[in-house]
PLY file of the C-alpha trace (Angstrom):
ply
format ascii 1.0
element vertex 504
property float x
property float y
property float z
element edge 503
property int vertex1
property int vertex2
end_header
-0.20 -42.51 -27.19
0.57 -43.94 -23.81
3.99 -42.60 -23.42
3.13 -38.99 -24.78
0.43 -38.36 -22.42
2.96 -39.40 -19.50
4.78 -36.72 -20.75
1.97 -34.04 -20.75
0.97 -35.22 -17.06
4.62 -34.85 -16.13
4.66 -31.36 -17.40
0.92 -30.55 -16.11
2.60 -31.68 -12.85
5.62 -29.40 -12.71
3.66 -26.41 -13.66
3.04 -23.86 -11.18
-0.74 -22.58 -10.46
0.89 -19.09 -10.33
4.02 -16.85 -10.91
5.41 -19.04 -7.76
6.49 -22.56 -8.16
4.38 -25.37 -7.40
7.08 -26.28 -4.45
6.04 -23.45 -2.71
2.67 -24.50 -1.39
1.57 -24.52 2.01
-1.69 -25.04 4.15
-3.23 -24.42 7.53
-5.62 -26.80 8.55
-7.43 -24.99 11.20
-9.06 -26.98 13.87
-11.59 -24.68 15.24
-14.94 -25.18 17.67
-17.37 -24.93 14.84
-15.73 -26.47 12.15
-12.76 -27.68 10.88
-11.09 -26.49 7.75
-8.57 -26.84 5.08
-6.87 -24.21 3.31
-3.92 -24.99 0.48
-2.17 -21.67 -0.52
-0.12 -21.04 -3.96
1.49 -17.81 -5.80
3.26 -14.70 -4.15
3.89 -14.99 -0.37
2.88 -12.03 0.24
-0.62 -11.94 -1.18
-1.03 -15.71 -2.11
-3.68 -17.60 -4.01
-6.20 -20.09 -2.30
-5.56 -23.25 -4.65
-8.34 -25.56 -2.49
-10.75 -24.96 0.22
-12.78 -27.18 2.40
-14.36 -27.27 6.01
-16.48 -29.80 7.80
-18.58 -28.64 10.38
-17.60 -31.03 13.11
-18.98 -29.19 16.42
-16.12 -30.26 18.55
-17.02 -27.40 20.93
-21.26 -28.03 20.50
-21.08 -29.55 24.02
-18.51 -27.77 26.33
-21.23 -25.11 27.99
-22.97 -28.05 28.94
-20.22 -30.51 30.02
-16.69 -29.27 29.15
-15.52 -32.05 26.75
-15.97 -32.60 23.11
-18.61 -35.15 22.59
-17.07 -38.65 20.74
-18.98 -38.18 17.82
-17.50 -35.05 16.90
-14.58 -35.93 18.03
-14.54 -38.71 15.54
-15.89 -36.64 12.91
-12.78 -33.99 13.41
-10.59 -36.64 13.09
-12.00 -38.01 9.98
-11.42 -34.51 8.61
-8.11 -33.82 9.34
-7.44 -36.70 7.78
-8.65 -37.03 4.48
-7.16 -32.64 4.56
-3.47 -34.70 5.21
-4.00 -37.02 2.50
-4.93 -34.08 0.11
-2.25 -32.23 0.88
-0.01 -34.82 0.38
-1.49 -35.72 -3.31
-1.24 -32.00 -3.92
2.75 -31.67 -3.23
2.19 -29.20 0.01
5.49 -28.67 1.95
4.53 -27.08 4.84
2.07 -28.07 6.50
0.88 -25.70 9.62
-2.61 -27.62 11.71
-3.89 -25.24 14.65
-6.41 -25.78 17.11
-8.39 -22.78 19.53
-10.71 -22.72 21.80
-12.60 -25.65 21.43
-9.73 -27.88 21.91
-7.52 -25.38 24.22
-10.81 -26.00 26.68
-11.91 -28.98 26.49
-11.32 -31.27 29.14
-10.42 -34.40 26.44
-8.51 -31.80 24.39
-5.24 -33.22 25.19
-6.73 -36.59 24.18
-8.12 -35.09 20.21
-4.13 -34.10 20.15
-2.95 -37.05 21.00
-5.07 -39.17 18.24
-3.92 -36.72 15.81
-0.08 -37.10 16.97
-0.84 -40.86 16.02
-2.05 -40.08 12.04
1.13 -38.38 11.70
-0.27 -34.61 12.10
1.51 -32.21 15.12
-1.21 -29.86 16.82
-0.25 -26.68 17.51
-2.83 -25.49 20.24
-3.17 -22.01 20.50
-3.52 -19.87 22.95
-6.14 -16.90 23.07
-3.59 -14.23 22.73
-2.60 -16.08 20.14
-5.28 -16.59 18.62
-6.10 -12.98 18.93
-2.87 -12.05 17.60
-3.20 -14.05 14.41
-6.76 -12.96 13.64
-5.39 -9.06 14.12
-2.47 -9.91 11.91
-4.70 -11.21 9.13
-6.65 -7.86 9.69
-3.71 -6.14 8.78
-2.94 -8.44 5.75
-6.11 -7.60 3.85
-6.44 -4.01 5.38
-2.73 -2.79 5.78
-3.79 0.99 6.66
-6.51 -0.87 9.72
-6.49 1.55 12.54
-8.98 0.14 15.17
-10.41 -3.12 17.21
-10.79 -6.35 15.82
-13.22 -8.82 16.83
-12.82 -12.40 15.78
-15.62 -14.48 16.75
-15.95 -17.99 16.73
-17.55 -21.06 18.05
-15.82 -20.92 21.19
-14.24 -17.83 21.93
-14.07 -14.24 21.22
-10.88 -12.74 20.88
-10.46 -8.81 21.00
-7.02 -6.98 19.93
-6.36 -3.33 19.47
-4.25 -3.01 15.38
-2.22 0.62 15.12
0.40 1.40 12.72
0.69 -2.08 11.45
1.18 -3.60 15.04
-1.03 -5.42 17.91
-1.13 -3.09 21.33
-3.62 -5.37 23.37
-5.16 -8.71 22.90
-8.01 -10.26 25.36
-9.68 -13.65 24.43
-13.12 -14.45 25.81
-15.29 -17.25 26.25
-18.42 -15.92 24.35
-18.43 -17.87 21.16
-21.74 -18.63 19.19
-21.92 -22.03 20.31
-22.15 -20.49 24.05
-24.30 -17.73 23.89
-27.53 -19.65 23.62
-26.66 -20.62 27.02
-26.03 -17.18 28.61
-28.90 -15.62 26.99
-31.37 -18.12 28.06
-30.67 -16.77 31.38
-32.55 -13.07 30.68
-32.35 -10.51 27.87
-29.81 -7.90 29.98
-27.39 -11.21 30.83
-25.10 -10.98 27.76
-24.63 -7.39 28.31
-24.12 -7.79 32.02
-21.61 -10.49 31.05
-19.58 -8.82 29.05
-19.29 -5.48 30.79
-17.42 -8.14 33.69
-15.56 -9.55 31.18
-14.25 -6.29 29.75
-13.28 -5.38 33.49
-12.26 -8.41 34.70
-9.84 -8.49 31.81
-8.64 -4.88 32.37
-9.35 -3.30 28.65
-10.17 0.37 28.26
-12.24 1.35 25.94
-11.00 3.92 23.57
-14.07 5.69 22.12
-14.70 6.31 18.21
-12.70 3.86 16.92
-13.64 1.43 14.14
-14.43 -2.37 14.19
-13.06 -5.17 12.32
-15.41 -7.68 11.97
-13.93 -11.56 11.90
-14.97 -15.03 11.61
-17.81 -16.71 10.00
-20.86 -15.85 11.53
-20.61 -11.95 11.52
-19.73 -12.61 7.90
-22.74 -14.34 7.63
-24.60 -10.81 8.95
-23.29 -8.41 7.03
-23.96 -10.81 4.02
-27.19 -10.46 5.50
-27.40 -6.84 5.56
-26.16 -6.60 1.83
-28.68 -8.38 0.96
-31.64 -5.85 2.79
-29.26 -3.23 1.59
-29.44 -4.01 -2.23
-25.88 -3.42 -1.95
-24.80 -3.57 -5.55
-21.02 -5.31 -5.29
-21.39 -9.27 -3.73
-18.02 -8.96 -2.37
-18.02 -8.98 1.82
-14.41 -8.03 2.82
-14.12 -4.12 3.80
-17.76 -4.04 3.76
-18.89 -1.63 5.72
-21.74 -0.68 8.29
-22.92 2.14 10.80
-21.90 0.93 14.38
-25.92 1.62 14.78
-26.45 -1.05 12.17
-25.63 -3.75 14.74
-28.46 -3.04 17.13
-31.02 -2.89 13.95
-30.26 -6.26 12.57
-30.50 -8.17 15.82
-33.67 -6.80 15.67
-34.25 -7.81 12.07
-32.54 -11.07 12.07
-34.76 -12.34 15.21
-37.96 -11.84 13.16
-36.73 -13.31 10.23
-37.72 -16.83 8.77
-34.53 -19.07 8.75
-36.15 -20.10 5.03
-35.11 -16.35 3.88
-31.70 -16.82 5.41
-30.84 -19.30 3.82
-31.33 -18.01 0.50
-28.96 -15.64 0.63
-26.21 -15.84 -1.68
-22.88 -17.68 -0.10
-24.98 -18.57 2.94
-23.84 -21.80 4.22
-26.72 -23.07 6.52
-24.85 -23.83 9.47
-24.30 -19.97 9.86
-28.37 -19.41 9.69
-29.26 -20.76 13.32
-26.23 -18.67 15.32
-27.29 -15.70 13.39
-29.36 -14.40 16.41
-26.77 -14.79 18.75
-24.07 -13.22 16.69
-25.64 -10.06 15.90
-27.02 -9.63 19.76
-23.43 -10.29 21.15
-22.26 -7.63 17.76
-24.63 -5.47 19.49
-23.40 -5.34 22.97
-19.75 -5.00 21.90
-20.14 -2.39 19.91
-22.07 -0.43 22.47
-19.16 -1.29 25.28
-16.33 -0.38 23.21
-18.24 2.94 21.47
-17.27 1.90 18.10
-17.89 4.64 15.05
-18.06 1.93 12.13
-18.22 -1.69 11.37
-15.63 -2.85 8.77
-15.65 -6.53 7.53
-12.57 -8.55 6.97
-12.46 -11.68 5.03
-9.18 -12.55 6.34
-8.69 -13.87 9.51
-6.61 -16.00 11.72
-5.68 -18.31 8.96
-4.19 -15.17 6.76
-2.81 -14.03 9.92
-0.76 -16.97 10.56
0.85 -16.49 7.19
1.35 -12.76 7.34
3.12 -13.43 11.09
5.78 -15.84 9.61
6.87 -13.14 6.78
9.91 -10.80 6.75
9.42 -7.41 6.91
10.52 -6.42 3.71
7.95 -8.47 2.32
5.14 -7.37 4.53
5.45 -4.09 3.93
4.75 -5.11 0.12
0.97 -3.36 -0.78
-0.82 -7.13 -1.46
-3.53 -5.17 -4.31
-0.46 -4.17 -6.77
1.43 -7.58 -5.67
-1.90 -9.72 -6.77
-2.56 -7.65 -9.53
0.85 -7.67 -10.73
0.59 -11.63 -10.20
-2.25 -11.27 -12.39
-1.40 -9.13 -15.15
1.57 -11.32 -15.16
0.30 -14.72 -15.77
-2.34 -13.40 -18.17
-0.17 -11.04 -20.02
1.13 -11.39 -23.76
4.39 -9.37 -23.05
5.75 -9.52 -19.02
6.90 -6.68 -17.21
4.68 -3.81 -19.39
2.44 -2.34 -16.58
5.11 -0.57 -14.58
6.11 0.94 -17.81
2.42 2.24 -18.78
1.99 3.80 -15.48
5.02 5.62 -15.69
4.16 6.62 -19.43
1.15 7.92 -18.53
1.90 9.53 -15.46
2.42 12.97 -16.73
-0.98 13.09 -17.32
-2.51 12.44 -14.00
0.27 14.82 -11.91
-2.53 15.92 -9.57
-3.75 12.34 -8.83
-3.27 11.60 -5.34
-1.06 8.87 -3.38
-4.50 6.66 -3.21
-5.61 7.46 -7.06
-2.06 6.59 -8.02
-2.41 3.25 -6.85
-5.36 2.33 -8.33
-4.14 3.90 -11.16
-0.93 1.80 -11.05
-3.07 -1.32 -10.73
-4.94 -0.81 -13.74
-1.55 -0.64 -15.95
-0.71 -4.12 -14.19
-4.03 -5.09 -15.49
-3.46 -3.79 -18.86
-3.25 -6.87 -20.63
-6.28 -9.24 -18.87
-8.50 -9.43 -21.79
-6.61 -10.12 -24.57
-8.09 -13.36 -24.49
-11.45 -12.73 -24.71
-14.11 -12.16 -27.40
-13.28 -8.73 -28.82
-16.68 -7.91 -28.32
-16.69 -8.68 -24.72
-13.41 -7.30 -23.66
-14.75 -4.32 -21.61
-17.34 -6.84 -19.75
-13.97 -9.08 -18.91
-12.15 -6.20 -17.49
-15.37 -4.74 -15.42
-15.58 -8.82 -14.09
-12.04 -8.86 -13.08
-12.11 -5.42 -10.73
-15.40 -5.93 -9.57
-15.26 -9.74 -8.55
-11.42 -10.97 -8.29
-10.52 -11.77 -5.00
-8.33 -8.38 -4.16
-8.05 -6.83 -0.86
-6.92 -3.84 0.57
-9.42 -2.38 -2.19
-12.73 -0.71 -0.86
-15.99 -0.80 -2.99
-15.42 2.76 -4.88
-11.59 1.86 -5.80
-12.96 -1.23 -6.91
-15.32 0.94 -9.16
-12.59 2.80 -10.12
-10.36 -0.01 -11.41
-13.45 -1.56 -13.62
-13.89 1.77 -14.75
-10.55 2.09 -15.70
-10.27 -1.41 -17.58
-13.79 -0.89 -19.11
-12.46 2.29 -20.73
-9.27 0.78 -21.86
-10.80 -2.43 -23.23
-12.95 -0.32 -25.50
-15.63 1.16 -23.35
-15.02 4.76 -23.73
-15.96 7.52 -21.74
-19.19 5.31 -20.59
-19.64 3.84 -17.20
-20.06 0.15 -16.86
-23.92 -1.10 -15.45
-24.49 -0.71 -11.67
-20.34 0.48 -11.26
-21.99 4.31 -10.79
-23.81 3.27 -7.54
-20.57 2.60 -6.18
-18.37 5.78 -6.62
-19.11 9.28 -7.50
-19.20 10.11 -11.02
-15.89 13.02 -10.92
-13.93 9.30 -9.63
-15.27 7.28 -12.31
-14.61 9.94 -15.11
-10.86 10.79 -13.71
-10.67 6.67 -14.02
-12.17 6.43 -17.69
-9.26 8.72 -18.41
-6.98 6.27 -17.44
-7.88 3.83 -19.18
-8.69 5.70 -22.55
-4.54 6.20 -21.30
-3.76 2.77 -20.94
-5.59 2.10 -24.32
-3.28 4.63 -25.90
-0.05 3.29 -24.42
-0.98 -0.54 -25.54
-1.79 0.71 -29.15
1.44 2.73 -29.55
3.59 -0.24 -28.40
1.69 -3.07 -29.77
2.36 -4.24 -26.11
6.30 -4.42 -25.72
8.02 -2.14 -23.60
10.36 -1.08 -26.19
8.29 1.87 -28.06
7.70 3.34 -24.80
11.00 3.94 -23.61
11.48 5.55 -26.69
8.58 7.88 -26.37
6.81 10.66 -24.06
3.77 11.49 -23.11
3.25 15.03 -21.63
0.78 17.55 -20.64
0.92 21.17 -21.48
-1.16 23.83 -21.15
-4.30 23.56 -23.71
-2.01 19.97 -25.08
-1.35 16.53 -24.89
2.09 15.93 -26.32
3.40 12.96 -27.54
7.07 12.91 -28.54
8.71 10.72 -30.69
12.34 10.42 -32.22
12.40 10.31 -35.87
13.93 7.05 -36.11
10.67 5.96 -34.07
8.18 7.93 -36.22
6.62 5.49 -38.23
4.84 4.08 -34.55
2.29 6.82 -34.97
0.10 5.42 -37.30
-3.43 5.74 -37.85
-4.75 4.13 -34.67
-2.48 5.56 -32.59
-3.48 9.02 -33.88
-7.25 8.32 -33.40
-6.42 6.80 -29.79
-4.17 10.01 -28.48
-7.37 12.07 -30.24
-10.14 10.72 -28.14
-7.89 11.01 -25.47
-7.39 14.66 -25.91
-10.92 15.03 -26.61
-12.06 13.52 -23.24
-9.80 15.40 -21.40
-10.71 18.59 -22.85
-7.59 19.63 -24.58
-5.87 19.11 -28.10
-3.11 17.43 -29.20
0.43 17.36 -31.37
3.08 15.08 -32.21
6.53 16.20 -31.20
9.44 15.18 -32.48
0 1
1 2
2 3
3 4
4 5
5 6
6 7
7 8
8 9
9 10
10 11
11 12
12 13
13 14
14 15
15 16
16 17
17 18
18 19
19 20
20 21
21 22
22 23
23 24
24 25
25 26
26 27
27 28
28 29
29 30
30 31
31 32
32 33
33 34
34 35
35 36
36 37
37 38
38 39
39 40
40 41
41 42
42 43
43 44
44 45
45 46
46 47
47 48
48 49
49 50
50 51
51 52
52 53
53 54
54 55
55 56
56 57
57 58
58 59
59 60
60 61
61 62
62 63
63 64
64 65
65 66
66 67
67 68
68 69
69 70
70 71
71 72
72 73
73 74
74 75
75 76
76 77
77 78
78 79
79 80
80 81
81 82
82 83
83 84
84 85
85 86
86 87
87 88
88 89
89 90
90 91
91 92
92 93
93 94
94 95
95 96
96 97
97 98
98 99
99 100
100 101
101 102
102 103
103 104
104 105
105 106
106 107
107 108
108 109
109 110
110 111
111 112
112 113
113 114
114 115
115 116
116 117
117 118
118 119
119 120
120 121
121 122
122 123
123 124
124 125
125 126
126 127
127 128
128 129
129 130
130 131
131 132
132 133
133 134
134 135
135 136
136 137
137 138
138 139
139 140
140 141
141 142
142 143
143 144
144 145
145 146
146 147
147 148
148 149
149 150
150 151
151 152
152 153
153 154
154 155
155 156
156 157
157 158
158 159
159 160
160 161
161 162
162 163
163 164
164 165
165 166
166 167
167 168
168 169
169 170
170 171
171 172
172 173
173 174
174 175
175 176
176 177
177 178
178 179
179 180
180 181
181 182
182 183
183 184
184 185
185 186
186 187
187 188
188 189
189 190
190 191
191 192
192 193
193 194
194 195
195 196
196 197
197 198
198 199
199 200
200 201
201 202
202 203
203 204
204 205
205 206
206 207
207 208
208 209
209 210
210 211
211 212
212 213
213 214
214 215
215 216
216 217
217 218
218 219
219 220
220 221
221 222
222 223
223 224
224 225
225 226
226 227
227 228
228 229
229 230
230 231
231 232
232 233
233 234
234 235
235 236
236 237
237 238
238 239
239 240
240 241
241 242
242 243
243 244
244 245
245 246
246 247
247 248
248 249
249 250
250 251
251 252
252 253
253 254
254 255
255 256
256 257
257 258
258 259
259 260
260 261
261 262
262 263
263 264
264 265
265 266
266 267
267 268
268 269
269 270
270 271
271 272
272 273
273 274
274 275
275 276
276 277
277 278
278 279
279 280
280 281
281 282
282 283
283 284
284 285
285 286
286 287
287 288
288 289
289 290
290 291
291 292
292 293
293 294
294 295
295 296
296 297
297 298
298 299
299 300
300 301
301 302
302 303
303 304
304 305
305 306
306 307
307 308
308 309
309 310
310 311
311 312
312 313
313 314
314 315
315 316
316 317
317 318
318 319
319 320
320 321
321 322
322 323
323 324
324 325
325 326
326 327
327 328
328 329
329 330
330 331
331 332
332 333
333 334
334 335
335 336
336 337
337 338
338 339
339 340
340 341
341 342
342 343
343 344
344 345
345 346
346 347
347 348
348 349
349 350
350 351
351 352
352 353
353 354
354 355
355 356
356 357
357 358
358 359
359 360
360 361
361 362
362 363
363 364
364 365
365 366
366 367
367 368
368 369
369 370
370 371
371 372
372 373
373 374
374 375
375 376
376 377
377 378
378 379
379 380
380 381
381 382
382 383
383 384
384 385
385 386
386 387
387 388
388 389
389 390
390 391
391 392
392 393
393 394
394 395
395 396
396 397
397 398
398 399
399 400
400 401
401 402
402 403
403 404
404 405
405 406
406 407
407 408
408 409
409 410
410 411
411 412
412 413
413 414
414 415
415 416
416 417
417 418
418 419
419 420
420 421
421 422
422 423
423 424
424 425
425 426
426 427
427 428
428 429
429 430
430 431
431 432
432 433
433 434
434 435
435 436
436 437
437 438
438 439
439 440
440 441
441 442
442 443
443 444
444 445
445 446
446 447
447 448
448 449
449 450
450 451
451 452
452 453
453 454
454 455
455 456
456 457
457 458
458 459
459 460
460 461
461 462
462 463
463 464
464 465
465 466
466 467
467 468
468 469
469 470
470 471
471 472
472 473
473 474
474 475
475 476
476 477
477 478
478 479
479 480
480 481
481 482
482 483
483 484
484 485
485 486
486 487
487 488
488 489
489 490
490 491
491 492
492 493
493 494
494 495
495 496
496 497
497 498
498 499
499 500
500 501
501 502
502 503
C-alpha cells in the first residue's frame, strides 16, 4: 500500500496545475508600505494562473510621515513574512523567484538595513524606483486592459505613481509621495491642503494635463472603493476589474464614505478590514486627482504592478497574444473531452455570424474555446455551469456586457435555449444577448454533429443563404445527420428566423 501511494504522490507531483508544466512557476513577492505579499503564478505566460496568494499587512511605511524609518516591529514582522513566502516557494518547486520593494523601503531611512537582513535569509531585493514602479503598475494596466488608452493611478501605502498608457506603451511616468498611510497627515493640516498639495506636485513634477481622458484605477484601497460603490450601486456582477465609474462618482463617495459606519464597511463582500480605515483618505485624494487631471471616466484594474512585472519581461510576440482567448483556450483545454475543437467550431459556424463585428467575433471565438466546460457537470445543471464560468472566472480584458454575452452564449449551448440566464439581462442589452443565444444554440449544433471530434467538421459546412441555413454533407458522411442533429440545426433555424436543408 506503502509503495503504491509513493507512486501516486510522485505522479500528483509531476503534474502540472495547467496546460504549462509545473517547472514553469514563478512568484513576485512584493514588499510594499502597507503590506507585504506573495504571489505564485502557473499556466500560459501570457495570461497565467495565480496558484497561491498571501499578504501580511506589516506597515513597514506606518511611521515614515512621522519619523522617516520603518519602526522595528514591522520591520520584524516583514521579515517574518518574506520568509515563511521563501520557504513556500521552495516546497512548491518555484524557479524564479522575483522579491521587489517601493516606496516604503526606497524611503526609509533604515531601508538599506530591511535589504540587508533579507540579503542574509538568502532573498535579493530589488528596490524599485518610482518610475519604475510606475512603469510596472502601467504595464500591468495594459496586461488586463490591452486596448487602455488613458492615465493610470496606482496608489499605495507610500506613494502614488502616475503614468500616461497609449498604443500599448508608457509616454510619462511621475511617482509621488501621497500614499494612504500619509494623507492623514496632510489633511489634518485643513480641508483645501491635499488639493493645494497636489496641484504643486503636478507642477513641480512638470505633467500636463491632457483633458477627457480616462482613469485607471490601481492598488488596494481604490479597489476597496469601487467595491464600495458596487455595493450602493446594486451592481449585479461581483467582479471589480474594468469596473467602471463617472469621474463625478469620486467626489460623491468621499462624501458618502466619510459618513459611513466602518461596521457597514466592513461587511462588504471581499473587504479586507485593513482597507476600511484609509477608505476616507483614498477616495478624497481620488477626488482631487481626478479634478486636476479632468478625467471623463474611472476604470478599475485588478492588475497591477505585480502583473506588470510579468508582462515587462515577455517577448513581443507573446504580448501581443489577446490574454481572454489565451485563458479561455487554457481553459477549454484542460477541461475539454477532445483538445483542439474550439478553433474549429468558430470557424464552422462563422458563416453564420458574417456581420458580427471584430469585438463580437471574439467573444464569439471564446465561447467555441469554451465549448466543452460542462461536460462534467449534472446534465441538469449544465447551463448554470456555463453562466458560472463567464460570469465569475477570473478573465480580463472582458467588460461586464461581453461577460454577459459569453454566459449567454454557454447558457444557450449547454441547453438553455433562446432564454436569458437570471440577473445576465441587467448587464447587456437584450439585441447582444439574443445575437449571443444564437451562438450558442450554434455551438450546440456543431458539438452534436461531431460528437465532439474535429473530424465531422472538416468534412462538413455550415452556410447561410437567403431565407436558409445550409448544412452540407458528403454522402460518405451522411449518416452524421441523425435525429438530434436535425432537431438541433431546426431550432437553430427557427431562432434565427429562417428554414433549413441538408445539402449534399
Amino acid at each position: 500500500m506503502n509503495s503504491m501511494l509513493s507512486r501516486v504522490r510522485a505522479v500528483a507531483e509531476s503534474m502540472a496545475t495547467s496546460p504549462q508544466p509545473a517547472h514553469a512557476r514563478t512568484a513576485i513577492i512584493d514588499i510594499g508600505s502597507n503590506s507585504v505579499r506573495l504571489v505564485v503564478y502557473d499556466g500560459p505566460r501570457r495570461i497565467p494562473f495565480t496558484l497561491f496568494n498571501e499578504k501580511v499587512m506589516a506597515g513597514l511605511g506606518a511611521s515614515l510621515a512621522k519619523t522617516g524609518a520603518i519602526e522595528p516591529e514591522a520591520m520584524d514582522r516583514g521579515l517574518r513574512a518574506i520568509g515563511r513566502f521563501a520557504h513556500l516557494c521552495r516546497a512548491m518547486k518555484v524557479t524564479e523567484i522575483r522579491c521587489v520593494a517601493t516606496a516604503a523601503v526606497r524611503d526609509a531611512t533604515n531601508g538599506g538595513e530591511f535589504i540587508a537582513r533579507a540579503k542574509d535569509m538568502g532573498l535579493t531585493v530589488e528596490l524599485l524606483t518610482g518610475a519604475q514602479e510606475a512603469i510596472g503598475a502601467a504595464m500591468g494596466v495594459l496586461s488586463g486592459i490591452p486596448n487602455a488608452d488613458g492615465i493610470v493611478g496606482d496608489l499605495g501605502g507610500g506613494s502614488l505613481e502616475l503614468a500616461r498608457i497609449r498604443d500599448g506603451a508608457v509616454e510619462q511616468t511621475i511617482s509621488l509621495p501621497l500614499g494612504v498611510l500619509r494623507l492623514p497627515q496632510i489633511r489634518a493640516k485643513g480641508p483645501r491642503m491635499l488639493e493645494r498639495i497636489v496641484v504643486k506636485m503636478l507642477e513641480k513634477a512638470g505633467w500636463t494635463p491632457e483633458p477627457d481622458l480616462p482613469f485607471y484605477l490601481v492598488g488596494g484601497s481604490w479597489r476597496a472603493l469601487a467595491r464600495f460603490d458596487m455595493q450602493l450601486t446594486s451592481f449585479p456582477l461581483p467582479v471589480v476589474h474594468q469596473y467602471e465609474m463617472t469621474a463625478a462618482r469620486a467626489e460623491q463617495l468621499t462624501r458618502i464614505v466619510s459618513h459611513v459606519d466602518r461596521t457597514r464597511l466592513k461587511q462588504i463582500p471581499a473587504m479586507t478590514g485593513s482597507r476600511v480605515p484609509t477608505l476616507p483618505d483614498a477616495a478624497a485624494l481620488l477626488s482631487v486627482v481626478v479634478r486636476q487631471l479632468k478625467a471623463s471616466r474611472l476604470v478599475v484594474s485588478a492588475y497591477g504592478l505585480r502583473e506588470g512585472l510579468l508582462y515587462e519581461a515577455l517577448p513581443e510576440d507573446i504580448r501581443a497574444d489577446d490574454p481572454l482567448l489565451v485563458a479561455a483556450e487554457a481553459e477549454g483545454e484542460a477541461q475539454a473531452r477532445f483538445r483542439g475543437h474550439g478553433d474549429r467550431i468558430d470557424k464552422w459556424i462563422a458563416p453564420l455570424f458574417a456581420d458580427d463585428d471584430a469585438a463580437a467575433r471574439r467573444i464569439r471565438r471564446a465561447a467555441c474555446l469554451l465549448a466543452d466546460v460542462g461536460w462534467r457537470a449534472n446534465p441538469d445543471f449544465r447551463a448554470e455551469r456555463g453562466v458560472e464560468i463567464a460570469l465569475h472566472s477570473n478573465w480580463v480584458g472582458i467588460t461586464a456586457p461581453e461577460r454577459a454575452m459569453l454566459a449567454q452564449a454557454l447558457h444557450s449551448h449547454f441547453g438553455g435555449g433562446m432564454s436569458c440566464p437570471p440577473g445576465v439581462e441587467l448587464l447587456a442589452k437584450p439585441e447582444l444577448l439574443r445575437r449571443a443565444a444564437l451562438w450558442g444554440l450554434a455551438i450546440r449544433l456543431a458539438q452534436r454533429l461531431s460528437g465532439g471530434v474535429e473530424g465531422p467538421l472538416a468534412v462538413s459546412r455550415l452556410s447561410r443563404t437567403e431565407g436558409h441555413i445550409e448544412l452540407q454533407l458528403r454522402d460518405s458522411d451522411a449518416d452524421l445527420y441523425g435525429e438530434t442533429v436535425e432537431r438541433r440545426l431546426r431550432n437553430l433555424a427557427q431562432a434565427m428566423g429562417v428554414k433549413y436543408r441538408l445539402l449534399r
